[in-house]
RODO-2510 file (C-alpha; in nm, 4 decimals, decimal comma):
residues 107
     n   res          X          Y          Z
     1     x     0,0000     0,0000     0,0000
     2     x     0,3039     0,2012     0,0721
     3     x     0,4476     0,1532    -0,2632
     4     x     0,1274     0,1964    -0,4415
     5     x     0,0231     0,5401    -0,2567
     6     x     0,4093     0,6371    -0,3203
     7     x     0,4365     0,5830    -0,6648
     8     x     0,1056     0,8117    -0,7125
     9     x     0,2584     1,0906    -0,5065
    10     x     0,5564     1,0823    -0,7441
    11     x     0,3109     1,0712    -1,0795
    12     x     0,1510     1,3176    -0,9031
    13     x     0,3841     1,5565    -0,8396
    14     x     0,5751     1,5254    -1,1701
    15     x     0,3297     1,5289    -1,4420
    16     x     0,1085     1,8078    -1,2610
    17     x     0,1271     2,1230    -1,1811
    18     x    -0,0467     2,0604    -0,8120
    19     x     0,1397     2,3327    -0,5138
    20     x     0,3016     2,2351    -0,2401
    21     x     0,0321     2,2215     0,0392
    22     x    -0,2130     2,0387    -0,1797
    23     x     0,0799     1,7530    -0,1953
    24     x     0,0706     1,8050     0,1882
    25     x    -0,2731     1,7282     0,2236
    26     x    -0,2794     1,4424    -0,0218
    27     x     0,0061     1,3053     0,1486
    28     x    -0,1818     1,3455     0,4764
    29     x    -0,4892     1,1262     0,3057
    30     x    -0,2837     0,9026     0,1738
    31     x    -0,1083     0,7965     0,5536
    32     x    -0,4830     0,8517     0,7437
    33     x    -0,5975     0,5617     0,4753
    34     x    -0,2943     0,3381     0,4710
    35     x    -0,2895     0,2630     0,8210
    36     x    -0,7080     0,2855     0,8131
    37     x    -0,6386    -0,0490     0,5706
    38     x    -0,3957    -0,1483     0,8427
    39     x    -0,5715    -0,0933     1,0817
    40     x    -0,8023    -0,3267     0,9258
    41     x    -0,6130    -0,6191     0,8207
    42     x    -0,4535    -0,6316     1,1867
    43     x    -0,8347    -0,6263     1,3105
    44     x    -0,9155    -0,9068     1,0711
    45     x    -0,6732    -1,1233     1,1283
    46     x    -0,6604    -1,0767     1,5031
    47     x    -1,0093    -1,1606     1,4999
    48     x    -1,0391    -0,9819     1,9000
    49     x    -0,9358    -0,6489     2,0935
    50     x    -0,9874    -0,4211     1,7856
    51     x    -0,8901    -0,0974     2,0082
    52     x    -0,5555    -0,2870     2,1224
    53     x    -0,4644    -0,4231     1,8073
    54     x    -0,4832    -0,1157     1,5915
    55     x    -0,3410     0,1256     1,9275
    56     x    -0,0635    -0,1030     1,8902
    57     x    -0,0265    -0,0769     1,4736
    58     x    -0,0313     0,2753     1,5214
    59     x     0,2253     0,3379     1,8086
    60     x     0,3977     0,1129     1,5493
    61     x     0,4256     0,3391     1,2624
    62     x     0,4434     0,6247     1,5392
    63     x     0,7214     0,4903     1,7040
    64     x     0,9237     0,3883     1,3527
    65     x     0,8688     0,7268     1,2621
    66     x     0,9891     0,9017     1,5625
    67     x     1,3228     0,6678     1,5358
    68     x     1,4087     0,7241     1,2071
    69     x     1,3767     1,1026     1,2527
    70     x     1,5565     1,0843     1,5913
    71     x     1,7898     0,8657     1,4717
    72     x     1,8413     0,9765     1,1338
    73     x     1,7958     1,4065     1,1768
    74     x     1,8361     1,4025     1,5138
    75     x     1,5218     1,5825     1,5680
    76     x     1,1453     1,5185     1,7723
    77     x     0,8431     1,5334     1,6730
    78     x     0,6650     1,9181     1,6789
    79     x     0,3200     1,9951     1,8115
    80     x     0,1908     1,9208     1,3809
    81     x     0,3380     1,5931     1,3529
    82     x     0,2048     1,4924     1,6706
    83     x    -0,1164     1,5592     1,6267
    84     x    -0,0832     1,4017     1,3161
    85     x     0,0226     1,1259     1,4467
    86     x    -0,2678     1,1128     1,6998
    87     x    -0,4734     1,0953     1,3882
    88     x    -0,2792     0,8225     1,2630
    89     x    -0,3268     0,6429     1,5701
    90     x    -0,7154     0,7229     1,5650
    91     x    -0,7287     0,6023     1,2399
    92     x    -0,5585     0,2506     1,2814
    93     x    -0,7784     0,1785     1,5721
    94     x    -1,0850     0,2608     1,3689
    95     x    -0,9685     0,0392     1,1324
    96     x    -0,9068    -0,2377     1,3612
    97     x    -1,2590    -0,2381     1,5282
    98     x    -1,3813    -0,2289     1,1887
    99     x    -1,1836    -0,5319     1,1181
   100     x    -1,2916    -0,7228     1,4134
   101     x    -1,6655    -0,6651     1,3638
   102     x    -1,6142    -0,7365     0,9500
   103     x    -1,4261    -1,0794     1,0831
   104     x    -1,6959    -1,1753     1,3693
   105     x    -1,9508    -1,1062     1,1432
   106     x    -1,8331    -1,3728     0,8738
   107     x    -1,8459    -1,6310     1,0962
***
């Protein structure tokens, strides 16, 4: 999914003539639904605990991200990110309940 929503960021961005903030706030879409998906997958094949399993998928991606700019540009997270990250968070646990309901519902 990463790949996918990557490789339309780059079309986007080089055969368009789209500014900078709208590539912000597609970018911004395009992580709220990626770990949404997660979020669901991890709720579907967990099959239980939707709020734990996608809380922990998105203190996951939270918690790579953090490292890797830590790490990498030895820098933390401002007041933006986190609260985008909080959405990210939001998102994978919405996901997961879905996922767990979708999966108990098959049965």
């Amino acid at each position: 999914m990463m790949l996918l929503s990557s490789l339309l960021m780059a079309f986007l961005i080089r055969y368009s003539s789209i500014s900078e903030m709208t590539v912000t706030y597609i970018a911004l879409i395009i992580g709220f639904l990626t770990l949404l998906f997660g979020g669901l997958v991890a709720g579907l094949k967990g099959k239980a605990n939707g709020l734990l399993l996608g809380l922990f998928t998105g203190l996951g991606f939270t918690l790579m991200t953090f490292l890797v700019q830590y790490l990498g540009f030895d820098d933390i997270f401002s007041l933006k990110q986190l609260l985008y990250h909080i959405g990210y968070i939001l998102c994978a646990v919405f996901g997961s309940i879905i996922g767990v309901n979708v999966s108990s519902a098959v049965k």
